[in-house]
N, C-alpha and C positions, 0 to 999 in steps of 0.2 A: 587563383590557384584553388584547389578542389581540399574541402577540407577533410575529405582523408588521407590526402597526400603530407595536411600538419599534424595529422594527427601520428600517422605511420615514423615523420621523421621526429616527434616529441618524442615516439615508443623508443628510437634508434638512440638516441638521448642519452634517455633513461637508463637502456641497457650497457650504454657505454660511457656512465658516470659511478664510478668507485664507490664517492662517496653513497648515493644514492642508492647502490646497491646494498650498502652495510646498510642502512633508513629500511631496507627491502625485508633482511633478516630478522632486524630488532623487532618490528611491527608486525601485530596481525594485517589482513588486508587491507580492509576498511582503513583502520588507523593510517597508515601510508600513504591511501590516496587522499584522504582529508588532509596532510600532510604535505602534498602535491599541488594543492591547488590553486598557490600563488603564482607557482613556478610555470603548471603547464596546469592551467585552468578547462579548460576542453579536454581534453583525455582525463583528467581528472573525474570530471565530470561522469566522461562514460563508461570509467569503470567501475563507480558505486553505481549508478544505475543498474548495470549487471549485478553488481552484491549485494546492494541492498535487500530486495526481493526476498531473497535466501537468508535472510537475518536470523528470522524467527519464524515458527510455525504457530503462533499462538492464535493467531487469526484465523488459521484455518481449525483449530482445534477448538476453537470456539464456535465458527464456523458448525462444523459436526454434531458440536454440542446442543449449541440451537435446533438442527435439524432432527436430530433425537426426540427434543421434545415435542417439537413442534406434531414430528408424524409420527402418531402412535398407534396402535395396531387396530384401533377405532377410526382414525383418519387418515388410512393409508393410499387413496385416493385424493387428496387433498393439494392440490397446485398450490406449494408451499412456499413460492416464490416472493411473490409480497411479503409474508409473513415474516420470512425468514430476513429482508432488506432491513424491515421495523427492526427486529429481534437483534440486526448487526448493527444500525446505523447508532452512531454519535449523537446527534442532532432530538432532543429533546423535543416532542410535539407539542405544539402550540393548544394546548385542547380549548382554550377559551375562545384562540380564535373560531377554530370548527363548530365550537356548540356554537357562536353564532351565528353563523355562515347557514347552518341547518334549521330550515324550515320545521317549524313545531307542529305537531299532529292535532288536527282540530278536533272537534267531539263530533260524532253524528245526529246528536241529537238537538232537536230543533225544539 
């Protein structure tokens, strides 16, 4: 069986379970389907996928923020793209691995 067809008749369910419906009132969204997800685990599923998303905008506000600084009316040609992954990501740089990874500049002189 095609699983939208379990997903469609969880949805019928859902809409034609009482109590389930007052759980529907009480709760913001999220809270509901986190709520759901013993009962009907897969539709659960994808409807915080859908809300999740829309949580918050601070990523993207920070997002902007970065990009503010990043290009300033001196580098406004500036393919801000890397800069700006650095400037969002998580992930701590390893700098000791790179410095050694990078070849040291020798002296020219003989």
């Amino acid at each position: 069986m095609d699983n939208s067809y379990l997903l469609k008749d969880d949805l019928i369910e859902i809409r034609s379970n009482a109590r389930i419906q007052m759980e529907f009132e009480k709760f913001d969204l999220e809270q509901f389907w986190c709520g759901q997800f013993e009962r009907y685990p897969e539709l659960a599923k994808v409807a915080l996928q859908i809300l999740l998303p829309f949580a918050t905008t601070y990523l993207c506000e920070m997002g902007f923020s970065s990009l503010l600084h990043i290009k300033t009316k001196a580098r406004n040609r500036l393919n801000a793209s890397n800069d700006l992954r650095l400037a969002l990501s998580k992930k701590e740089p390893r700098f000791k691995t790179i410095i050694q990874e990078k070849q040291q500049q020798c002296s020219h002189q003989f």
